[in-house]
N, C-alpha and C positions, 0 to 999 in steps of 0.2 A: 332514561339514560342520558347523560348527559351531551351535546353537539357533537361535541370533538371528539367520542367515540361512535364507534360502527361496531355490529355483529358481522366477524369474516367466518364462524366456527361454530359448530358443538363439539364436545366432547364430555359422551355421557352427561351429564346433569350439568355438566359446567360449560357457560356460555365465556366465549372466548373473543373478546372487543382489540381491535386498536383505535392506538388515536390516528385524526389528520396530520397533516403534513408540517402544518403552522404550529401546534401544540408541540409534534417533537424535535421542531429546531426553535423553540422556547427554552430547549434545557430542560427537559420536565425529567428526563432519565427512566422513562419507563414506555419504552417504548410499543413493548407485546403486552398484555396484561391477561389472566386470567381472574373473570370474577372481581375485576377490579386490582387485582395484587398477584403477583406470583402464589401459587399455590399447589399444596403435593395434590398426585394423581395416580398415585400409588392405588387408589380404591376403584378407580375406572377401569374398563376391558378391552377398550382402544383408543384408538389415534385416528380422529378424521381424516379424509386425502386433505381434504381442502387446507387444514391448518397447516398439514405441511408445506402444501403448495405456495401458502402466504408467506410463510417466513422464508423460504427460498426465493420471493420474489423479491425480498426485501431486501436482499443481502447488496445488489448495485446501489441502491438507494442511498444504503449507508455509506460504500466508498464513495459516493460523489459528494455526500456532505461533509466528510469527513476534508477532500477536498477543498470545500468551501471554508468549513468553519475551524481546520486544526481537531486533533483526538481529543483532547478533552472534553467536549461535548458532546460527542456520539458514542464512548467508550458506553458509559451506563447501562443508555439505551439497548448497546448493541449486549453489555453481559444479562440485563434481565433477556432478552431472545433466548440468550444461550444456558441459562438456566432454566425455562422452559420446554426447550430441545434436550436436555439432561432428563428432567422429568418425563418427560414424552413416553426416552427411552423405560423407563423402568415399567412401562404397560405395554409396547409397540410388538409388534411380533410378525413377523413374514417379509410381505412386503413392504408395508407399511415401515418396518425397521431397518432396513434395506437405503429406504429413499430418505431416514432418520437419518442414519448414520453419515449418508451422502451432506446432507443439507448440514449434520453437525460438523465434520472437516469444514466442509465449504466457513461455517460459521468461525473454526477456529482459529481457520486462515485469517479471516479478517480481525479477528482483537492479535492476533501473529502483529500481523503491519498497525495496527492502532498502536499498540505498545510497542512500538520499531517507533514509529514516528513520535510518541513521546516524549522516548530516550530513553526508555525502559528494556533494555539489551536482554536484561534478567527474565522479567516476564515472558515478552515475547518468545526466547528460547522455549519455556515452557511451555507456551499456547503451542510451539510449533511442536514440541513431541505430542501435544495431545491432535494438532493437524493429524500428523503423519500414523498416528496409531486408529485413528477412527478409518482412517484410508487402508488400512492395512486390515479392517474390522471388517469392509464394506468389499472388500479385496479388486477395487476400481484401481486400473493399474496407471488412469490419467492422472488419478485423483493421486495416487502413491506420488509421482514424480512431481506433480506439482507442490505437494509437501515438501520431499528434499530440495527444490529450489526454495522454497519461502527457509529452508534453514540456510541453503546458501548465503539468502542476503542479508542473512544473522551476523553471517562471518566476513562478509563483505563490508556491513557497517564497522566489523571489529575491526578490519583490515587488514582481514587474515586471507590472503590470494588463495596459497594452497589449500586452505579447508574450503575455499571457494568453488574453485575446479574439483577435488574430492566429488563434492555434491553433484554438481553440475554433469560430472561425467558420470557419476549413475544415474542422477534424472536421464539423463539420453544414452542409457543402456537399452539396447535392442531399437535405435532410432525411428526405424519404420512402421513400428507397431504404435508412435505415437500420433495424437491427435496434431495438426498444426499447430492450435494455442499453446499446449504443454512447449511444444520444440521451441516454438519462439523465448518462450518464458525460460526454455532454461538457458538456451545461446548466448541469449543480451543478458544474462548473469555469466554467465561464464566468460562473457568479456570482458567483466568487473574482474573476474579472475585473475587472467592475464594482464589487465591493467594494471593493477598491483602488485604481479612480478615483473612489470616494466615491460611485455613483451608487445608492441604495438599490431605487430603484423598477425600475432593472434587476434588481439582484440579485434580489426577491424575484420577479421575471417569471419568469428564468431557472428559481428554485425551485420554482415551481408549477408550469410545464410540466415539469420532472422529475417532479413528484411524481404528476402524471396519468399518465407511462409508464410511473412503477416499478412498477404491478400486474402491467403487460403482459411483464414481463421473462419469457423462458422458453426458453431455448435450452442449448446443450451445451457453447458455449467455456467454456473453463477458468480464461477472466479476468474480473477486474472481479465477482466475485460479494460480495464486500460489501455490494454495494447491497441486497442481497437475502437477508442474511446479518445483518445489523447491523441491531435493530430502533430504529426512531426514526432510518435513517440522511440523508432529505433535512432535518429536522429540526435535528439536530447541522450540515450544512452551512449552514443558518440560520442558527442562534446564531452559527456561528464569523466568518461574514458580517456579523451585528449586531456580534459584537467590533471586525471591523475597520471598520467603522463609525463605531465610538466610541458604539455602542450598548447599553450595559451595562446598563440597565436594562430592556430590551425581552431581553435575551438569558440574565439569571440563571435565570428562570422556564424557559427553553427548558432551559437546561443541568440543572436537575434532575429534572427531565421525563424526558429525555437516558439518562443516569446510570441512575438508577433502572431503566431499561427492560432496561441494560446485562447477557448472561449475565456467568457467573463468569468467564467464560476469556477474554477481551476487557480483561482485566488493563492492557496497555500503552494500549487505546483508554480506557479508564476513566481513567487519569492524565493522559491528553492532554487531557482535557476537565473534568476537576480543574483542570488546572492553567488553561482558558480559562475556566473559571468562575469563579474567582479575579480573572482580567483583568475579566472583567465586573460583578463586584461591586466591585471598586476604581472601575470608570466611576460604576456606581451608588451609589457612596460608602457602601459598606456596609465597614467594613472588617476586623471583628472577623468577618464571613464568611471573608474571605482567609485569616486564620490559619489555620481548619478546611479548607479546600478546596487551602492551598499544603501542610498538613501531610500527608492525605491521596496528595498528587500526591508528595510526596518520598517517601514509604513505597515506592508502584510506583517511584518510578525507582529507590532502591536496589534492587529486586529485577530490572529488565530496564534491558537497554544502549540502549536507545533514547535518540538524543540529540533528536529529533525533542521529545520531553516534558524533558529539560533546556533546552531552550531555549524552548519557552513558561517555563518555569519564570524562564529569564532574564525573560522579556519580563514579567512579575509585579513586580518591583521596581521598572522604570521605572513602569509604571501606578501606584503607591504610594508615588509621591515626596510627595505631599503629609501624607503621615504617614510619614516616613524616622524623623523626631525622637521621634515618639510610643511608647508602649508596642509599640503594633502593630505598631509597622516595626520595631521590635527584636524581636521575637518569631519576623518572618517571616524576618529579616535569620539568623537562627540556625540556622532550617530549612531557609534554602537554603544555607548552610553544613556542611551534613551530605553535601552532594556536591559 
């Protein structure tokens, strides 16, 4: 067998390898492999624990590269997983199906935000009903609500507030029965909510009861750990909140705060919030800031495919029409021109 794989599994007769670390951010796009290639298991009689346990271990793995290197490059990877969690299923039974089903939501949460951050609105809506129905399968009532927020920020990216809160306010039906991650995860959406019907004094409500939970965050699921991963992350849902606002001047200070706090490898979240700092220095009429912050923000998008940061990036020029004519809108008009 070749280096850059390892034996993690059996299953029945079929030995089940991944690659190293180096081989899958190569781009190789196969990240799980059975036998070399995806392959049916429809003729096997079970589901080792272990296999499971490796592909659930995998799943932070992948948002953090995904981080790094923009969707494009982890999307593959992460749908061969999820076709071999489909296969799984058609042999898996008890419990073993139980902990399937679990680790499958978890999975299809993650191509949910892979294809969100593309710019694949379409998809992702779909991944998220296939979320929310494995959750419904598995009848995990964290897992249910963490589903209806990941369709929240479906509608959130559409800019649709009221389908926003819709969600949000069922994810945190029956409150107390929820885990701390879930409530955090659906608050600081639901202040996207608010945001986008203009209403400030909900959003920063929404913000601060998040920000009370997120100590308490401390459990095993395999989703949503950004909030606990990301330093300064109810923060950054602030600012992004003051942007939609039209609160640029309350929200530059937040954004470099923000930033600063940023590790290295948070590369594509560092350009997304380049490029909303930008918005917010154009609100606050600063605008020889936006040159620095939109030039900044185009550097990371030549480096990762995220369209999620080209299109704040669009959204910078509209904020900046009052200097289109000026040096400085010629300036910025050049750097976004580079993509």
């Amino acid at each position: 067998m070749p280096d850059q794989y390892r034996v993690i599994a059996h299953v029945g007769e079929v030995v089940i390898v991944a690659m190293d670390r180096r081989t899958f951010l190569a781009g190789s796009g196969a990240g799980f492999l059975v036998g070399g290639k995806v392959m049916p298991l429809a003729s096997y009689k079970q589901v080792a624990p272990e296999a499971i346990e490796y592909l659930a271990s995998q799943i932070d793995g992948f948002y953090a590269a995904e981080a790094t290197l923009g969707p494009h490059t982890v999307i593959p990877s992460v749908l061969v997983q999820q076709e071999v969690l489909r296969q799984f299923l058609t042999v898996a039974r008890g419990d073993a199906r139980r902990a399937l089903l679990r680790t499958n939501a978890a999975y299809a949460g993650l191509v949910t935000w892979l294809y969100q951050d593309a710019g694949d609105l379409g998809t992702a809506s779909h991944w998220a009903n296939h979320t929310l129905e494995f959750a419904h399968r598995v009848g995990d009532t964290q897992l249910i609500r963490h589903a209806l927020t990941n369709k929240a920020m479906i509608c959130t990216d559409e800019q649709d507030g009221p389908g926003t809160l819709d969600l949000t306010s069922a994810a945190l039906m029956d409150e107390t029965e929820l885990c701390p991650k879930v409530r955090v995860q659906a608050m600081q959406q639901s202040a996207h909510g608010f945001a986008l019907m203009g209403d400030r004094r909900g959003a920063d409500y929404a913000l601060d009861k998040a920000a009370a939970f997120l100590p308490q965050v401390d459990d095993e699921y395999p989703w949503y750990n950004a909030c606990r991963r990301t330093p300064g992350y109810i923060e950054a849902q602030r600012a992004t909140c003051y942007n939609r606002l039209g609160l640029g001047a309350e929200a530059v200070a937040l954004w470099e705060q923000v930033i600063t706090g940023l590790p290295a490898t948070a590369r594509r979240d560092a350009g997304v919030y380049r490029a909303r700092q930008a918005v917010a220095c154009a609100q606050a009429h600063q605008p020889d800031a936006v040159v620095e912050a939109v030039g900044q923000a185009v550097t990371i998008a030549q480096e990762t495919s995220s369209a999620r940061l080209r299109q704040e990036l669009d959204g910078v020029w509209h904020h900046l029409a009052p200097w289109h004519d000026h040096a400085v809108g010629h300036e910025v008009k050049e750097l976004l021109a580079q993509l």
